[in-house]
C-alpha positions as CSV (number, residue, x, y, z in Angstrom):
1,X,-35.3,3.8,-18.3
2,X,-31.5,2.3,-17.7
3,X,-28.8,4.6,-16.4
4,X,-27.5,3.6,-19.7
5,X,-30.1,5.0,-21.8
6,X,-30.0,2.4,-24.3
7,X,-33.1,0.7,-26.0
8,X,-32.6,-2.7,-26.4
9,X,-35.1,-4.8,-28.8
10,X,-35.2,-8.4,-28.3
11,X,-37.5,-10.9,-29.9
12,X,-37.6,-14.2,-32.4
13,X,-36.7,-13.6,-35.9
14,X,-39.4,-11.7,-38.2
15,X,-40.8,-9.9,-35.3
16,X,-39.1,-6.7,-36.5
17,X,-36.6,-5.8,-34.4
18,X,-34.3,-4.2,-37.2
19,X,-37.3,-2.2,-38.7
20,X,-38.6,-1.2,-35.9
21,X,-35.2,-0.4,-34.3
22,X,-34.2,1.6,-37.4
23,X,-37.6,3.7,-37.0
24,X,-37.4,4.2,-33.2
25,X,-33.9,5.4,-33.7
26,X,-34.5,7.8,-36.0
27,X,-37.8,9.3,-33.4
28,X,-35.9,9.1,-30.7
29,X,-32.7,11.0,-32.0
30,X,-30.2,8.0,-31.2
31,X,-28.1,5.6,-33.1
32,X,-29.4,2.1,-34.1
33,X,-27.1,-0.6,-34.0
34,X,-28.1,-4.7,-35.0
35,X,-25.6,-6.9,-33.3
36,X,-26.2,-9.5,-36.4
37,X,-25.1,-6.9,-38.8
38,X,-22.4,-6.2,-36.8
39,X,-21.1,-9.3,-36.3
40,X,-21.3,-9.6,-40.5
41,X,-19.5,-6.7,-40.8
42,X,-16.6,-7.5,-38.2
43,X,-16.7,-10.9,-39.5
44,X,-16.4,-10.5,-42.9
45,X,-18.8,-12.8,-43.4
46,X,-22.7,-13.7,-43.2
47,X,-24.5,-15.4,-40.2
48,X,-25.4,-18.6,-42.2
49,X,-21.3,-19.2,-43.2
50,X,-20.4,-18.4,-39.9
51,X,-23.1,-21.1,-38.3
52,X,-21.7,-23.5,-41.6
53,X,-17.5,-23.0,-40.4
54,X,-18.2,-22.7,-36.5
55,X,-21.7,-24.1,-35.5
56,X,-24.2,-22.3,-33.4
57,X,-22.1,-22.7,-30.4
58,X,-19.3,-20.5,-32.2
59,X,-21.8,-18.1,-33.6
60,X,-23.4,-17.9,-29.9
61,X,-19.9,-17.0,-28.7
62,X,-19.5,-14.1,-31.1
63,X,-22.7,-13.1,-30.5
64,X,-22.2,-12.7,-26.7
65,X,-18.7,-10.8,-26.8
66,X,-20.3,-8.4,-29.6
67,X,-22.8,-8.0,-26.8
68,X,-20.3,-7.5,-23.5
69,X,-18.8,-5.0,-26.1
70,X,-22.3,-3.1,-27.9
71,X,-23.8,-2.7,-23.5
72,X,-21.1,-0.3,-23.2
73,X,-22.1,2.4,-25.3
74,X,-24.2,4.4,-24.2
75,X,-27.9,6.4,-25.6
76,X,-28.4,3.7,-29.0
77,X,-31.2,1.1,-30.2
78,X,-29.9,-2.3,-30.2
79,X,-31.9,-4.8,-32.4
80,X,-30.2,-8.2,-30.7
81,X,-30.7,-11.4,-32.8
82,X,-33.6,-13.9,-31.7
83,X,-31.4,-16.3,-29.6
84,X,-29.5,-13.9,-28.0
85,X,-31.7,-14.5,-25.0
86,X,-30.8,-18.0,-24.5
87,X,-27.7,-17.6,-22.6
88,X,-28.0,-16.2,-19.0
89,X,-24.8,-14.3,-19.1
90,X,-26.6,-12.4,-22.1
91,X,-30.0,-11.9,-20.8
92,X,-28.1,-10.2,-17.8
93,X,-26.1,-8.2,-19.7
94,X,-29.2,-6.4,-21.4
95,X,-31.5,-6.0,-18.4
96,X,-28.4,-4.3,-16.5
97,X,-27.2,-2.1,-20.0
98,X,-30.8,-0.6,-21.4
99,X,-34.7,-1.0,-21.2
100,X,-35.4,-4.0,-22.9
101,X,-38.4,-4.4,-25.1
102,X,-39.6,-7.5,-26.3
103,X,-41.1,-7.2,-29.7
104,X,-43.8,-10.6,-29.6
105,X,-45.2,-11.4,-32.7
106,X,-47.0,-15.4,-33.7
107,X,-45.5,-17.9,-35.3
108,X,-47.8,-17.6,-38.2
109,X,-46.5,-14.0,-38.7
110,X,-43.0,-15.3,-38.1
111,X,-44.1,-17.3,-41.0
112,X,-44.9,-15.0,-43.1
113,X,-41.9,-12.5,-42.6
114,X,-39.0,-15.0,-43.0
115,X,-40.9,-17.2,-45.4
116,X,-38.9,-15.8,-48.2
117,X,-35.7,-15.7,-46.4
118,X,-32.6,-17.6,-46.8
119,X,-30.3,-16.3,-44.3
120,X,-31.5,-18.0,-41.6
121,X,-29.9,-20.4,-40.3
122,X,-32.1,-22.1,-37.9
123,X,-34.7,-22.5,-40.7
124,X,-32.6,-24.4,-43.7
125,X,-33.0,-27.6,-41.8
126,X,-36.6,-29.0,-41.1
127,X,-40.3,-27.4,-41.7
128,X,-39.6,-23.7,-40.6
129,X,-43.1,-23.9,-39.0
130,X,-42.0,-26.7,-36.3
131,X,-38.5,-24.7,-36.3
132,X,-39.9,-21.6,-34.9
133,X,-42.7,-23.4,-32.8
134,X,-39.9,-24.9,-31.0
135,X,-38.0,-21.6,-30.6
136,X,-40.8,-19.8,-29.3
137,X,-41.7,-22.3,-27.1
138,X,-38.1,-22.6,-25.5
139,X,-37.2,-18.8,-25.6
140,X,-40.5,-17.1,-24.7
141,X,-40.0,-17.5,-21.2
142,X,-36.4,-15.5,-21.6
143,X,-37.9,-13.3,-23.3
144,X,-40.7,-12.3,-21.4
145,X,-38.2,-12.6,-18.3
146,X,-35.7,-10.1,-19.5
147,X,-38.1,-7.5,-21.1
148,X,-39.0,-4.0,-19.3
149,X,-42.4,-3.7,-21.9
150,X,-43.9,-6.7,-24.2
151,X,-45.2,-5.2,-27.2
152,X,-47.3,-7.3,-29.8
153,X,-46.3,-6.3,-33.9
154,X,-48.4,-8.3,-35.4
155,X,-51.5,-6.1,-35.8
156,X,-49.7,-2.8,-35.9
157,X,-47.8,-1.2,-38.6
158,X,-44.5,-0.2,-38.1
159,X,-44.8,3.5,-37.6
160,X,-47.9,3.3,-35.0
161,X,-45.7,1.0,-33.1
162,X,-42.6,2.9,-33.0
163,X,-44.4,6.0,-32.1
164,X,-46.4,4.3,-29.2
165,X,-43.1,3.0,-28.6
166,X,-40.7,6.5,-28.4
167,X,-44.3,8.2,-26.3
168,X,-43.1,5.3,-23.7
169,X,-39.6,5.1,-23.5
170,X,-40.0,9.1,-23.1
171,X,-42.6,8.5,-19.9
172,X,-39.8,6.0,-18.8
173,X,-36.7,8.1,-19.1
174,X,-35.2,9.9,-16.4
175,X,-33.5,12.8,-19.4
């Protein structure tokens, strides 16, 4: 694990990475932090105004100085928003601040868990299923390039995940 003994969970939107990062938290005796929520909370204000007033380019700012700022703490679970990885500066900052797990899941169960949805963004405009084929395609790669562990949720329930998860994050830490 990091010298920063943070757990930082990255993936594309409805693979679980707040569920799952609430659960680990609470196994592995840290604090769980979403950087989305966060940036609502500071904000005063949802994701899907903020990408209305300031576009994805303001929202992908916020996003990366809640991050410079989050990477400083130290011993949490940071659930990180699906795009986070698509800036280098960012996919830096959480390979050098925490062991980085990318939570894979398909685009069919992508589907499924945001089908419902109506705070995202990305997926107001368009057929959501070309939406997040596109993402996946283009953020896969970063993904897969900035994760310690790849982890598939798709046939797993939450808790058999999270405690396969904590049993390695445990093997991995130095405490």
């Amino acid at each position: 694990m990091s010298n920063q003994d943070n757990v930082i969970l990255i993936g594309p939107m409805g693979a679980g990475k707040s569920t799952i990062g609430r659960l680990l938290a609470a196994e592995l005796r840290l604090p769980f932090v979403d950087s989305d929520e966060e940036i609502e909370r500071r904000c005063g204000a949802d994701i899907g105004w903020i990408f209305d007033m300031e576009g994805e380019q303001g929202f992908r700012d916020r996003e990366t100085a809640m991050l410079q700022e989050l990477v400083l703490h130290h011993g949490m679970v940071l659930a990180t928003g699906g795009g986070t990885v698509e800036r280098a500066e960012n996919r830096r900052l959480l390979a050098d601040h925490g062991f980085v797990v990318y939570l894979h899941t398909s685009i069919a169960r992508q589907r499924e868990r945001t089908a419902r949805d109506r705070k995202r963004p990305l997926l107001q405009n368009g057929d959501p299923a070309v939406v997040l084929k596109e993402l996946m395609h283009r953020r896969d790669p970063l993904y897969r390039e900035t994760a310690d562990l790849v982890v598939s949720t798709d046939a797993r329930n939450a808790r058999s995940l999270v405690q396969d998860l904590a049993s390695r994050i445990r093997a991995e830490s130095p405490r």
